[in-house]
mmCIF file as gemmi writes it, N, C-alpha and C atoms, coordinates in Angstrom:
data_model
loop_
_atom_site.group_PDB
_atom_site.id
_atom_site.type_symbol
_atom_site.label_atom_id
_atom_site.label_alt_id
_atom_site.label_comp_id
_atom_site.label_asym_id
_atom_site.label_entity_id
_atom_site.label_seq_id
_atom_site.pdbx_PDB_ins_code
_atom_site.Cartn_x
_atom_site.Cartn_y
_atom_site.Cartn_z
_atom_site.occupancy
_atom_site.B_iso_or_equiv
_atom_site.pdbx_formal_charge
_atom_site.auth_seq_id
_atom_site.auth_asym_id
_atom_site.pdbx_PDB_model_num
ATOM 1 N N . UNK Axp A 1 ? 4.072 71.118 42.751 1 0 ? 1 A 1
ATOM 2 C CA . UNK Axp A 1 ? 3.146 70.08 42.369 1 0 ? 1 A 1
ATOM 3 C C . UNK Axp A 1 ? 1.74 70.663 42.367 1 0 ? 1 A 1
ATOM 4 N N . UNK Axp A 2 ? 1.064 70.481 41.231 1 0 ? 2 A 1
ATOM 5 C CA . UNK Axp A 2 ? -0.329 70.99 41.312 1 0 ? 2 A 1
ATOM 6 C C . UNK Axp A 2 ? -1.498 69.513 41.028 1 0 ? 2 A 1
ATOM 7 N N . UNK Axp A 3 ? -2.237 69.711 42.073 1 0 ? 3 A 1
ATOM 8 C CA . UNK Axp A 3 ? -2.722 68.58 42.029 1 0 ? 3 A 1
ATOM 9 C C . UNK Axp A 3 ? -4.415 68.903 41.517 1 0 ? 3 A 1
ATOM 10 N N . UNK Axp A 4 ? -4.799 67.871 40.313 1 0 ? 4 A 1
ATOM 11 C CA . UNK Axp A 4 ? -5.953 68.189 39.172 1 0 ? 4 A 1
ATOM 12 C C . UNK Axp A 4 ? -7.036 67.122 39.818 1 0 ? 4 A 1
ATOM 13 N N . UNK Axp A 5 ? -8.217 68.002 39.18 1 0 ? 5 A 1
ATOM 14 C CA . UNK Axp A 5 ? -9.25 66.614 39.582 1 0 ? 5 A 1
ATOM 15 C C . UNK Axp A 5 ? -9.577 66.426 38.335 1 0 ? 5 A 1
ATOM 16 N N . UNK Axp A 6 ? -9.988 64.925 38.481 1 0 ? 6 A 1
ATOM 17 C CA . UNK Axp A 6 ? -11.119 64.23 37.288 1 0 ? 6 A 1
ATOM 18 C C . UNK Axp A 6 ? -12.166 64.778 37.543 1 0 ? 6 A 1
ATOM 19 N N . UNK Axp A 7 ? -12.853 65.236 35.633 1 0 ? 7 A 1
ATOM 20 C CA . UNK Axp A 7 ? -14.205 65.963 35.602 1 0 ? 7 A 1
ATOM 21 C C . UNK Axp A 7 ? -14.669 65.516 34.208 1 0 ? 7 A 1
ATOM 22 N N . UNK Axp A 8 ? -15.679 65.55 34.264 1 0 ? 8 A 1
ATOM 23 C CA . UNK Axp A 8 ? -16.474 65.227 33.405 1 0 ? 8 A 1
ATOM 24 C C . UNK Axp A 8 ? -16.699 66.075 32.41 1 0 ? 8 A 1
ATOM 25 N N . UNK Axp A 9 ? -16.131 65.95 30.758 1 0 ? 9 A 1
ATOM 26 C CA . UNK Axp A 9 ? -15.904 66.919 29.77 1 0 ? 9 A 1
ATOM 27 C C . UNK Axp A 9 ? -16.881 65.999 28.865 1 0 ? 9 A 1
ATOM 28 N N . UNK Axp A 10 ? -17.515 66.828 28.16 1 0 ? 10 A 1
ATOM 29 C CA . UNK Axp A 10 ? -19.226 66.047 27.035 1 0 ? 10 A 1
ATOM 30 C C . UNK Axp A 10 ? -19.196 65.13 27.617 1 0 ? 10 A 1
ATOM 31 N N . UNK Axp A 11 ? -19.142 63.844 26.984 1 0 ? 11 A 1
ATOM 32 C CA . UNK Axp A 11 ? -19.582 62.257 27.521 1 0 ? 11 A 1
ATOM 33 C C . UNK Axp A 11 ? -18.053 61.686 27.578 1 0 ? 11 A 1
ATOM 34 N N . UNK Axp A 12 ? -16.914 62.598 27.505 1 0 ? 12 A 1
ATOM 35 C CA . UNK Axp A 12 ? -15.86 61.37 28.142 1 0 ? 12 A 1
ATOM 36 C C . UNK Axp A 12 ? -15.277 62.4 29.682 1 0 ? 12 A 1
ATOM 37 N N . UNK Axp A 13 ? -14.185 61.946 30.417 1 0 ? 13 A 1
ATOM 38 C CA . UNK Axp A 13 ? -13.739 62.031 31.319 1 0 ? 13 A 1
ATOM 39 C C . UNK Axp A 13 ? -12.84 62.643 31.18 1 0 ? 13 A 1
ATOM 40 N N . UNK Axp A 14 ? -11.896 63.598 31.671 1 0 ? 14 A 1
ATOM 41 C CA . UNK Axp A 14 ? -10.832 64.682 31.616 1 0 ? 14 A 1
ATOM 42 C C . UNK Axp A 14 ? -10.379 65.639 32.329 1 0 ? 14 A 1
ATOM 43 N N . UNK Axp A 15 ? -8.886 66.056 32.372 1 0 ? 15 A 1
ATOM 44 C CA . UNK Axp A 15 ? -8.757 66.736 33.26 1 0 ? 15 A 1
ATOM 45 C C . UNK Axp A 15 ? -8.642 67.606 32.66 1 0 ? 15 A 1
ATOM 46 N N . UNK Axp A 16 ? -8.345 69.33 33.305 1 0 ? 16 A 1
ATOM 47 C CA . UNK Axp A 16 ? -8.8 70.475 33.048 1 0 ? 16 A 1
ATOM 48 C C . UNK Axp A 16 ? -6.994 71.102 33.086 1 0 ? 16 A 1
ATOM 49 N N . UNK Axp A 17 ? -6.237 71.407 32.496 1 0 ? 17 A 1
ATOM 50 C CA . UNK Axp A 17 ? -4.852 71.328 32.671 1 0 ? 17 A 1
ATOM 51 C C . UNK Axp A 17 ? -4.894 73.292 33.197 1 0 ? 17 A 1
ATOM 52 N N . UNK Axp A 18 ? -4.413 73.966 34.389 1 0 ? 18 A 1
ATOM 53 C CA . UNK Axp A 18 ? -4.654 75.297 34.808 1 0 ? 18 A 1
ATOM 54 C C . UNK Axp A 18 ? -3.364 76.202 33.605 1 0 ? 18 A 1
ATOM 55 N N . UNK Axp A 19 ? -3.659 77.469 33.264 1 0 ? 19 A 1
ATOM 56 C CA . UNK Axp A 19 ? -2.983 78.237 32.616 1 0 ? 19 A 1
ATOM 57 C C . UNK Axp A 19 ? -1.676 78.27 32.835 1 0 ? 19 A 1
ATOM 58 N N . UNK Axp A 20 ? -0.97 78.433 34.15 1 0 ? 20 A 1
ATOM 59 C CA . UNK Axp A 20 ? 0.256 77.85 34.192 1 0 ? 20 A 1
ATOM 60 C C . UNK Axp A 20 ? 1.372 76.522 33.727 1 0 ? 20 A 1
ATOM 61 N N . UNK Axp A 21 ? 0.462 75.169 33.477 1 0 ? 21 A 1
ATOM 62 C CA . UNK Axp A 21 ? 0.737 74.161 33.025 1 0 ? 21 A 1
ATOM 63 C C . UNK Axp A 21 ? 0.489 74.178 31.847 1 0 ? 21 A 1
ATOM 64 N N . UNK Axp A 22 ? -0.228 74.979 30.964 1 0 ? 22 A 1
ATOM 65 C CA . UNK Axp A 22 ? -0.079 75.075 29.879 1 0 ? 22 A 1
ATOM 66 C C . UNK Axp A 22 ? 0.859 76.354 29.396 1 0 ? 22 A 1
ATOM 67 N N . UNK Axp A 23 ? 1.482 77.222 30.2 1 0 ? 23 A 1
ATOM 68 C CA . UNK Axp A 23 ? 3.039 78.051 29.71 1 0 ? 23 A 1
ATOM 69 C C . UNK Axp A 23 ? 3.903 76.796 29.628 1 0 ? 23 A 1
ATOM 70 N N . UNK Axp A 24 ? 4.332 76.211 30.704 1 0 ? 24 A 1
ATOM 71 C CA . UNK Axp A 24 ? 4.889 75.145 30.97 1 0 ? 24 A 1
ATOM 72 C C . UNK Axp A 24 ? 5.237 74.571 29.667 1 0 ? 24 A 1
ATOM 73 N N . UNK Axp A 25 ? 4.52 73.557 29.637 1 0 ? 25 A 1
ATOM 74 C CA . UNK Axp A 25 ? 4.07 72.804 28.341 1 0 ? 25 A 1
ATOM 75 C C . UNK Axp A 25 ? 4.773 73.362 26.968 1 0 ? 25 A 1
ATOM 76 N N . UNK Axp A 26 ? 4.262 74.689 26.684 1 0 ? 26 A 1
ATOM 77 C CA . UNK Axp A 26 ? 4.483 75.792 25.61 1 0 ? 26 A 1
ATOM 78 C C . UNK Axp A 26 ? 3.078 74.905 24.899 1 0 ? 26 A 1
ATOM 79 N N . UNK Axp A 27 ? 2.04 75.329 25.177 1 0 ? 27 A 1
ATOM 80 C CA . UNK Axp A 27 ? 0.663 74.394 24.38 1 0 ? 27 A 1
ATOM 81 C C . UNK Axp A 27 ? -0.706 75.414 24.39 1 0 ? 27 A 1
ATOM 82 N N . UNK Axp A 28 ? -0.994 75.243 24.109 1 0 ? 28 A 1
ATOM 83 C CA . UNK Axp A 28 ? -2.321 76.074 23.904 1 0 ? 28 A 1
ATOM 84 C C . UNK Axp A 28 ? -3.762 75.401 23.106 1 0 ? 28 A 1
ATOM 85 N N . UNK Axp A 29 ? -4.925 75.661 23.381 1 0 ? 29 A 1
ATOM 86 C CA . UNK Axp A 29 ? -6.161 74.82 22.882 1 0 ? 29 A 1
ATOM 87 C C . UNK Axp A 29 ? -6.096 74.524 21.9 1 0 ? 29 A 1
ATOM 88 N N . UNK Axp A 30 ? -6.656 73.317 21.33 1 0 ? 30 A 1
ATOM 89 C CA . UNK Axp A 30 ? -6.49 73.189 20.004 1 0 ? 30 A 1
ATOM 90 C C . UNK Axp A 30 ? -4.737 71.93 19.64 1 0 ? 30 A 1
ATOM 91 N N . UNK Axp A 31 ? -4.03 72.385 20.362 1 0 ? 31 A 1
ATOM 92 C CA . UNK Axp A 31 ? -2.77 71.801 20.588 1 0 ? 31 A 1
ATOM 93 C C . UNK Axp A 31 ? -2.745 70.291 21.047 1 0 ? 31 A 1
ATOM 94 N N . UNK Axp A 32 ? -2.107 69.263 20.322 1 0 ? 32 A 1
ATOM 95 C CA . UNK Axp A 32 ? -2.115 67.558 20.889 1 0 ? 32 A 1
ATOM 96 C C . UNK Axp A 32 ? -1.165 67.439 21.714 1 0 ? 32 A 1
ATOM 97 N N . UNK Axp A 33 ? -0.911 66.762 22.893 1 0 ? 33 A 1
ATOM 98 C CA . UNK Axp A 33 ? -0.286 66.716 23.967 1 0 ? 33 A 1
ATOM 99 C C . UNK Axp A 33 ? 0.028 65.08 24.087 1 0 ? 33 A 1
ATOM 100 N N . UNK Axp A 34 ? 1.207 64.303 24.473 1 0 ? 34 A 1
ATOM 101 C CA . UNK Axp A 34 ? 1.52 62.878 24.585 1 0 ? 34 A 1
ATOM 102 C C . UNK Axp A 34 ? 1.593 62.571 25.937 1 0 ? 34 A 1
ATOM 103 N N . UNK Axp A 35 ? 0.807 61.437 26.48 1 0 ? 35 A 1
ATOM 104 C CA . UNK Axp A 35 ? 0.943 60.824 27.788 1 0 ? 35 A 1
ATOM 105 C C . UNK Axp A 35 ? 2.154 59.942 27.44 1 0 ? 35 A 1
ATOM 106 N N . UNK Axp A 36 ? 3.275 59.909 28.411 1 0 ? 36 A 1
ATOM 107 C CA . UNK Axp A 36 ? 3.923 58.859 27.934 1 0 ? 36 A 1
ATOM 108 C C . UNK Axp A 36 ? 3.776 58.143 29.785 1 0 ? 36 A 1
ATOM 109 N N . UNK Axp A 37 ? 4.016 56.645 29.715 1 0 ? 37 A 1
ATOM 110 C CA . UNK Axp A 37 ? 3.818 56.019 30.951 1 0 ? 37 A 1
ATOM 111 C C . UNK Axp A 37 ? 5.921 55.864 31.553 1 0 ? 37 A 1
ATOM 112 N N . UNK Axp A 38 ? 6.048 56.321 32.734 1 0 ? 38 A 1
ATOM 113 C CA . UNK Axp A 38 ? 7.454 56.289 33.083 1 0 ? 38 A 1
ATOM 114 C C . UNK Axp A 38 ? 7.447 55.436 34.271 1 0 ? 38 A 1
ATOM 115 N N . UNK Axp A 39 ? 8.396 54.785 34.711 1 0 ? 39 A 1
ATOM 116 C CA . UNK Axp A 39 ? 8.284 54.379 36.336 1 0 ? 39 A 1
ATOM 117 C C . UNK Axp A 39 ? 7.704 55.354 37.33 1 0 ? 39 A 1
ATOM 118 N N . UNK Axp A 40 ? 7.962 56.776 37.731 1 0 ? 40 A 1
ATOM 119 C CA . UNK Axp A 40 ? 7.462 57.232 38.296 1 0 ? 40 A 1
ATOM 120 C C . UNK Axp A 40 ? 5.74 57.955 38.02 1 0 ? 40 A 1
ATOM 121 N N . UNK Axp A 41 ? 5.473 57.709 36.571 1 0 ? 41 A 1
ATOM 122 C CA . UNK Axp A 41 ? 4.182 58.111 36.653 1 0 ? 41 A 1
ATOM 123 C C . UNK Axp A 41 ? 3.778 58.312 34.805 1 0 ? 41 A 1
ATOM 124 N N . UNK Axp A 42 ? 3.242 59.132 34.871 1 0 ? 42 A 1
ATOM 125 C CA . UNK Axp A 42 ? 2.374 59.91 33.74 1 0 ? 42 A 1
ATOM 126 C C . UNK Axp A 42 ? 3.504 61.036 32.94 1 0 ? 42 A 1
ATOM 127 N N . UNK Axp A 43 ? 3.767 61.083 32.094 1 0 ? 43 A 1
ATOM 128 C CA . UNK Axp A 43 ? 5.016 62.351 31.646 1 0 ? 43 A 1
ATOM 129 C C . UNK Axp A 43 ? 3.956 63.227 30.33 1 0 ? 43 A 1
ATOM 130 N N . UNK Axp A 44 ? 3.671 64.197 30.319 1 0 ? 44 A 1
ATOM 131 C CA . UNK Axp A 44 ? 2.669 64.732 29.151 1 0 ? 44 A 1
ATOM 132 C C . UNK Axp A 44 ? 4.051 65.924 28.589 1 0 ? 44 A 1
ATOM 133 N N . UNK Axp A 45 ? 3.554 65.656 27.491 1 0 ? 45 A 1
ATOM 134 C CA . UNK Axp A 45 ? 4.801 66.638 26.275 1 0 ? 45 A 1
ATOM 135 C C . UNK Axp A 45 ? 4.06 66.869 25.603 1 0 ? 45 A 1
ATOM 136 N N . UNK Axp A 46 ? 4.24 68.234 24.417 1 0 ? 46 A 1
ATOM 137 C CA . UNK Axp A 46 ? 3.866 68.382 23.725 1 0 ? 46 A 1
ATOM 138 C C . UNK Axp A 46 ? 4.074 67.811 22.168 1 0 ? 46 A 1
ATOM 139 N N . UNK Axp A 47 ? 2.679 67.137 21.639 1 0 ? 47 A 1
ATOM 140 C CA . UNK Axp A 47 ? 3.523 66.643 20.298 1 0 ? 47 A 1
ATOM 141 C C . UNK Axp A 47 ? 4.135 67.453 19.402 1 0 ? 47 A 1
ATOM 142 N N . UNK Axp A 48 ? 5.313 66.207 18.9 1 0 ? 48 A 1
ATOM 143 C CA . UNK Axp A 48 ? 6.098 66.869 18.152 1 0 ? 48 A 1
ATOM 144 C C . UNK Axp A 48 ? 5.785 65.894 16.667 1 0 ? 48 A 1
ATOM 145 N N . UNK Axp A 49 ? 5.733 66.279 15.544 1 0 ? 49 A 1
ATOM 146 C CA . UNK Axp A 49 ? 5.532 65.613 14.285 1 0 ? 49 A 1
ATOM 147 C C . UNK Axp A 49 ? 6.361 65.2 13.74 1 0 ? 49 A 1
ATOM 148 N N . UNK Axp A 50 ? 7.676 65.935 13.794 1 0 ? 50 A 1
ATOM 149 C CA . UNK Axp A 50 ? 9.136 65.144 13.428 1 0 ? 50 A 1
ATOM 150 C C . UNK Axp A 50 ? 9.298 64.719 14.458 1 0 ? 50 A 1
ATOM 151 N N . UNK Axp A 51 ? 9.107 64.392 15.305 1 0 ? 51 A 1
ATOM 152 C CA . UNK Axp A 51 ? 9.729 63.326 16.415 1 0 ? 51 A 1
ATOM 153 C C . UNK Axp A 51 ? 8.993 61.88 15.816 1 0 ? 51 A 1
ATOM 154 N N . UNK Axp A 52 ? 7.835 62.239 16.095 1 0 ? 52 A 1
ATOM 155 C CA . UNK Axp A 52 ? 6.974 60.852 15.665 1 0 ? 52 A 1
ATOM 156 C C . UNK Axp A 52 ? 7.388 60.65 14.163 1 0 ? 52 A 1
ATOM 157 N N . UNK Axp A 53 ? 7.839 61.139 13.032 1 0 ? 53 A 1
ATOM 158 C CA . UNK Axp A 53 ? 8.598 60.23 11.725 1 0 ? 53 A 1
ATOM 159 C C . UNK Axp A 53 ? 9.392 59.932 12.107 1 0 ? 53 A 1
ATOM 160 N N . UNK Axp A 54 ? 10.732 60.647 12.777 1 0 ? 54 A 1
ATOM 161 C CA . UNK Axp A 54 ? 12.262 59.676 13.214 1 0 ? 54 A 1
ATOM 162 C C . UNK Axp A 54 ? 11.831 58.354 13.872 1 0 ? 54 A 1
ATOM 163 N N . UNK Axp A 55 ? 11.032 58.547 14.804 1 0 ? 55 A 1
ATOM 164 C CA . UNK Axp A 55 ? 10.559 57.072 15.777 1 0 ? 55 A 1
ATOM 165 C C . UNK Axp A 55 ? 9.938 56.46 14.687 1 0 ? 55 A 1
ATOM 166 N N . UNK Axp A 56 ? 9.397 56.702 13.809 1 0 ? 56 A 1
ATOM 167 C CA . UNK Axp A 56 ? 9.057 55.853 12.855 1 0 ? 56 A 1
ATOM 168 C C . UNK Axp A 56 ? 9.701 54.782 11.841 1 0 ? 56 A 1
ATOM 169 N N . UNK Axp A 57 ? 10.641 55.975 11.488 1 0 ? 57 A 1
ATOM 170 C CA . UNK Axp A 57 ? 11.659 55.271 10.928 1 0 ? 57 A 1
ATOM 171 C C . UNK Axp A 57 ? 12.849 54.633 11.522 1 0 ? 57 A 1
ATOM 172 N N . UNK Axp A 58 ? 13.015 55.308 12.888 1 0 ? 58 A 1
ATOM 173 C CA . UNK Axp A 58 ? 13.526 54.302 13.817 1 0 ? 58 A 1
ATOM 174 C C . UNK Axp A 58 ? 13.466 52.814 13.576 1 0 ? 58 A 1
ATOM 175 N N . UNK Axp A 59 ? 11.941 52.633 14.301 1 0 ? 59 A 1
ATOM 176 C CA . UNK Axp A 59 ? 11.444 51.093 13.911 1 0 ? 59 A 1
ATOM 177 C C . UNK Axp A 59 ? 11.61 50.529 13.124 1 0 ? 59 A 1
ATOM 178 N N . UNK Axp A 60 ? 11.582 50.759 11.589 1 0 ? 60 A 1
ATOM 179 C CA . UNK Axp A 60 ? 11.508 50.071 10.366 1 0 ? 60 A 1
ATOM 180 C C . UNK Axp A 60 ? 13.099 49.937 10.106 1 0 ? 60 A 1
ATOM 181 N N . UNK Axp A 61 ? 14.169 50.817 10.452 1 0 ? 61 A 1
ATOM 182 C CA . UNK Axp A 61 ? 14.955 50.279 10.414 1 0 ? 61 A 1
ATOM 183 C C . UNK Axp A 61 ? 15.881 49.196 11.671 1 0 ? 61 A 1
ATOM 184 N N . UNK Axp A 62 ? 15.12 49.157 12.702 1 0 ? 62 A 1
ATOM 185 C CA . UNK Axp A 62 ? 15.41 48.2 14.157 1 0 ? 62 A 1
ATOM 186 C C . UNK Axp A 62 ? 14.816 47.007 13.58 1 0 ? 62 A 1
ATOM 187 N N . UNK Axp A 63 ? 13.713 47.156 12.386 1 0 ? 63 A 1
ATOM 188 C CA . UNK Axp A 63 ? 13.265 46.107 12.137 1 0 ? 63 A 1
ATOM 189 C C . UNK Axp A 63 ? 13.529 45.146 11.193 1 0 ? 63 A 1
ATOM 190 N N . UNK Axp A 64 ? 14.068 46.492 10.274 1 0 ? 64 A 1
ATOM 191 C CA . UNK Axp A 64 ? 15.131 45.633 9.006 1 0 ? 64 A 1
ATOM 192 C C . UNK Axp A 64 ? 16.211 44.597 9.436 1 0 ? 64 A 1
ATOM 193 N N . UNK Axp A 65 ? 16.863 45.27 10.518 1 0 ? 65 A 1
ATOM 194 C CA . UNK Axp A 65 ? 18.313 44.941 11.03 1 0 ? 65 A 1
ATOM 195 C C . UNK Axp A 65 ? 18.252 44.442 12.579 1 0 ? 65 A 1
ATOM 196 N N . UNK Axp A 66 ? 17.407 44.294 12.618 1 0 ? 66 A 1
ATOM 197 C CA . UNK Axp A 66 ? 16.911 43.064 14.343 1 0 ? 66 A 1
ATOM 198 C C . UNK Axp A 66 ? 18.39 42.314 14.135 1 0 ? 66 A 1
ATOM 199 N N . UNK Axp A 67 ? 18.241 41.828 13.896 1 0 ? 67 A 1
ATOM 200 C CA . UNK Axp A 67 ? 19.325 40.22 13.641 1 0 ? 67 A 1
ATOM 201 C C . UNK Axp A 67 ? 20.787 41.019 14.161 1 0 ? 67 A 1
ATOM 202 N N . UNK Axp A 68 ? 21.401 41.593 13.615 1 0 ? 68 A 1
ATOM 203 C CA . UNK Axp A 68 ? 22.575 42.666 13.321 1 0 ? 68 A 1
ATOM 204 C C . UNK Axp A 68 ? 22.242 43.053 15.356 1 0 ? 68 A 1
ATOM 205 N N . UNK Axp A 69 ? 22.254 43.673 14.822 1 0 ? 69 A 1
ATOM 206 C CA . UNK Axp A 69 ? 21.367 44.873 16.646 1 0 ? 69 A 1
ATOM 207 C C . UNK Axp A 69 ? 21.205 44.049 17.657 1 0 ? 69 A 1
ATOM 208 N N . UNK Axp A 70 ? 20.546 42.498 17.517 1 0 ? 70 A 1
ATOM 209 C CA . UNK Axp A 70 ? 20.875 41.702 18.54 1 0 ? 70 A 1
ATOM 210 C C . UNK Axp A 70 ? 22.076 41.292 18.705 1 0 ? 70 A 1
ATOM 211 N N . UNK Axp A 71 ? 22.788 41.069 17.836 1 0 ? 71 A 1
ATOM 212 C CA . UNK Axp A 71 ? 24.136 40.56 17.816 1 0 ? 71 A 1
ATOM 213 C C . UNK Axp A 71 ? 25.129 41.818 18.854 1 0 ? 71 A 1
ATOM 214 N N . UNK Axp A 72 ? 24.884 42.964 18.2 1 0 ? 72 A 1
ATOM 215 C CA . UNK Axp A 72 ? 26.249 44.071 18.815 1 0 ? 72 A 1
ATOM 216 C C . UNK Axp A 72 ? 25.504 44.236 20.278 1 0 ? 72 A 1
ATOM 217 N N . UNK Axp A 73 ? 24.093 43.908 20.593 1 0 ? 73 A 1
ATOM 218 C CA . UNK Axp A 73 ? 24.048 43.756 21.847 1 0 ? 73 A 1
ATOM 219 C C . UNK Axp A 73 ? 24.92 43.135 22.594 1 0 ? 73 A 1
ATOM 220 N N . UNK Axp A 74 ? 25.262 41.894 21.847 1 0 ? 74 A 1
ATOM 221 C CA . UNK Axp A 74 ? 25.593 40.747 23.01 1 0 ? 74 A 1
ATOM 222 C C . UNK Axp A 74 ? 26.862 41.255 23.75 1 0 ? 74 A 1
């Protein structure tokens, strides 16, 4: 566990992620990173661009077919 402080980056707030957490990661400057919120906390990944179209199209089709999808829930 490596524990980060809040610091003050130009005029917003940020943490400073150490060179090891970014091997980790596989990320480097310049690179977009996702907070996702979990029960136990904060989860950061690196974005992925085909991930975010499948989840996209995920939705639109959960959304076409809601009706259907609630049903095989039951």
């Amino acid at each position: 566990m490596v524990s980060l402080k809040i610091t003050t980056v130009g005029n917003s707030t940020g943490v400073i992620l150490p060179k090891e957490a970014l091997a980790m990661l596989k990320v480097r400057k310049g690179d977009t990173v996702v907070l996702t919120e979990t029960p136990s906390g904060v989860l950061i990944t690196p974005y992925d661009p085909e991930f975010e179209k499948d989840m996209e199209r995920a939705s639109r089709i959960m959304g076409r077919y809601r009706n259907a999808l609630r049903e095989l829930a039951k």
